[in-house]
C-alpha positions in Angstrom: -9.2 -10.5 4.7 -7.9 -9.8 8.3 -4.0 -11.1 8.9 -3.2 -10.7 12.9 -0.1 -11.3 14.0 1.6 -9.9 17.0 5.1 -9.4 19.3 6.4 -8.7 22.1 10.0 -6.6 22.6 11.9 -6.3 25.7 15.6 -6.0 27.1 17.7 -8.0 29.0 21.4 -6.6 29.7 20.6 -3.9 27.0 20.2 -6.3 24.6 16.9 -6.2 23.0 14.7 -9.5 22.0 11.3 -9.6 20.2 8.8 -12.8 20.9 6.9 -13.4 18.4 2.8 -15.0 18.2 4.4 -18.7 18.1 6.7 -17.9 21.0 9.8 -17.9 19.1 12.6 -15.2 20.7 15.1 -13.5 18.4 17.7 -11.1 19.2 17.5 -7.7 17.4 21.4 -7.4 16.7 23.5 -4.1 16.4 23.5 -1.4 13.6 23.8 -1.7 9.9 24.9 1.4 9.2 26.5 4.8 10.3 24.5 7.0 12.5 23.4 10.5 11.2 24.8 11.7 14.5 28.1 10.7 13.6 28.4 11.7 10.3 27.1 15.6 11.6 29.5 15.6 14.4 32.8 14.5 11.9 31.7 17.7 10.0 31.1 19.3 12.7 27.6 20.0 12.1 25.5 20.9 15.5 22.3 19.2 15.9 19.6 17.9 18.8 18.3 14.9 19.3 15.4 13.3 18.4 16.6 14.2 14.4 13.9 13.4 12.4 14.2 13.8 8.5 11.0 14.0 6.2 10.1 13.8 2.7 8.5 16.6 0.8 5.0 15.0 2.4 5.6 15.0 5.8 6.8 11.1 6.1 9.4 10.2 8.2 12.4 8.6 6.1 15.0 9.0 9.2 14.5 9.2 12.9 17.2 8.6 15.6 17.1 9.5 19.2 20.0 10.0 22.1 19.5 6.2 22.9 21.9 4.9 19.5 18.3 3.7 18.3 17.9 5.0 14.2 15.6 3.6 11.7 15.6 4.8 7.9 12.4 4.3 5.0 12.2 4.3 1.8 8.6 4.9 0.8 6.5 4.5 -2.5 4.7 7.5 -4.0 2.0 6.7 -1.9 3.5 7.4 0.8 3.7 3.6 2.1 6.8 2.3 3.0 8.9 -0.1 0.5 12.2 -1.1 2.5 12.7 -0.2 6.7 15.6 -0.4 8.7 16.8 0.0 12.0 19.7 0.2 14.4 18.8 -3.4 15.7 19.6 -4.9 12.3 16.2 -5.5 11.9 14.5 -4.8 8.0 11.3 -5.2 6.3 10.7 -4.9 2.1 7.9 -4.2 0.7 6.8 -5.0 -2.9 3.7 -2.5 -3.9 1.0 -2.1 -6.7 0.9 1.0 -8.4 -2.2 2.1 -5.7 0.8 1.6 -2.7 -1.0 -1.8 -1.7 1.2 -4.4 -0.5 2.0 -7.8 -3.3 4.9 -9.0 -1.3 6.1 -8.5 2.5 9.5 -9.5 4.1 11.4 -9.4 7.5 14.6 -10.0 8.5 12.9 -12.9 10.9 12.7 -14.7 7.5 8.6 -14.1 7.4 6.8 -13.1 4.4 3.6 -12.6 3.2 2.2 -12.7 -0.4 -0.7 -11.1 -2.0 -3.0 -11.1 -5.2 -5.4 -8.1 -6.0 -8.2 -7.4 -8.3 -8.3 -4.2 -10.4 -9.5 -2.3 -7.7 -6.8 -3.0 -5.5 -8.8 -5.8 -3.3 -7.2 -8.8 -1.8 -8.0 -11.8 -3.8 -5.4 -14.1 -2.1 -3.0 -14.3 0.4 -0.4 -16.4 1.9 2.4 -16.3 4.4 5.6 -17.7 5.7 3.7 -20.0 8.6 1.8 -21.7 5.7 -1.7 -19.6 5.9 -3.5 -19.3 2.2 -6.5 -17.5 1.9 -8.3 -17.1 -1.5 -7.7 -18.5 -4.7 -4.5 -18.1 -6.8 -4.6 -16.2 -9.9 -2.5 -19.2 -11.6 -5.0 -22.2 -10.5 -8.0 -19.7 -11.7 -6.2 -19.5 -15.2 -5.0 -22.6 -17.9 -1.6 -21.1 -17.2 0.9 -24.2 -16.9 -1.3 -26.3 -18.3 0.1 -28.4 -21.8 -2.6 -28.9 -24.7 -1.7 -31.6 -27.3 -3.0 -30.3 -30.7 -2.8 -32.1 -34.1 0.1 -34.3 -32.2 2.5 -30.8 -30.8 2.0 -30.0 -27.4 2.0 -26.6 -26.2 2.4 -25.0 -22.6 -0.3 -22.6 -22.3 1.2 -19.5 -20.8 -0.5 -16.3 -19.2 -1.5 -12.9 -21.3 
C-alpha cells in the first residue's frame, strides 16, 4: 500500500508555517528544550556549528545549526526513528515491530496513522487520522468481541 501525503513550509516575519495536502496552515512554535549550544558554552566547551551527534551506526540523533534550528531522535535498533523533535515544537512518535516497521505514527499536528502486518512484516491494514482505511482489520478477521451463548452462560470470545 502507497500513503502520499505532502507539505509545504515557509516563513513570514521569521516565523515558520507548514501547509499541509488539505490546505490547513499551522505555526511551527518555539523550542522545547535547551540547545546543545548553550549547554557547551555554560561549560565552556568550544564547538562549530552545524553539531551533529551520531549513534554508534552512523544515525543522526542530534543536529543543530547557527540558525537556533535543533532536532533530536530516538531511534529503534533498526535504525528507524521512534520519537523526533525539533526546535519548532514540532514531534512525531513512532510505535515499531520488532523488524523497525511502523504499527503506529503520530504528529504534533494531531495526525496519525495505524498499521497491521503479517509475519513477514507486510502491510495488511492501514488507517489514518483523515479517515482513510485500507485492508482488513485483524479484529473483524477474527471472532474476537464476539459473545457465544453455550448451555445458557455467555462468553466473550477474546483473541489468543
Amino acid at each position: 500500500m502507497n500513503h502520499n501525503t505532502s507539505a509545504q513550509c515557509h516563513t513570514e516575519n521569521g516565523e515558520v508555517f507548514m501547509t499541509d495536502q488539505s490546505g490547513n496552515g499551522h505555526h511551527l512554535k518555539q523550542k522545547t528544550m535547551k540547545k546543545l549550544s548553550e549547554t557547551l558554552t555554560e561549560l565552556g566547551i568550544g564547538f562549530t556549528f552545524p553539531i551533529l551527534i551520531e549513534d554508534s551506526n552512523g544515525y543522526a540523533t542530534y543536529y543543530e545549526n547557527s540558525d537556533d534550528y535543533w532536532e533530536r531522535y530516538e531511534r529503534h535498533d533498526s535504525g528507524n526513528p521512534t520519537y523526533y523533535e525539533d526546535s519548532y515544537k514540532s514531534w512525531k512518535k513512532w510505535e515499531r515491530d520488532a523488524d523497525g516497521g511502523v504499527l503506529y505514527y503520530e504528529d504534533s499536528d494531531g495526525c496519525w496513522d495505524r498499521y497491521e502486518r503479517d509475519a513477514n512484516g507486510g502491510e495488511t491494514y492501514y488507517e489514518n487520522s483523515y479517515g482513510t482505511k485500507e485492508g482488513t482489520p485483524r479484529s473483524a478477521k477474527t471472532c474476537e468481541g464476539k459473545v457465544v451463548e453455550v448451555d445458557g452462560i455467555k462468553y466473550k470470545l477474546i483473541a489468543p
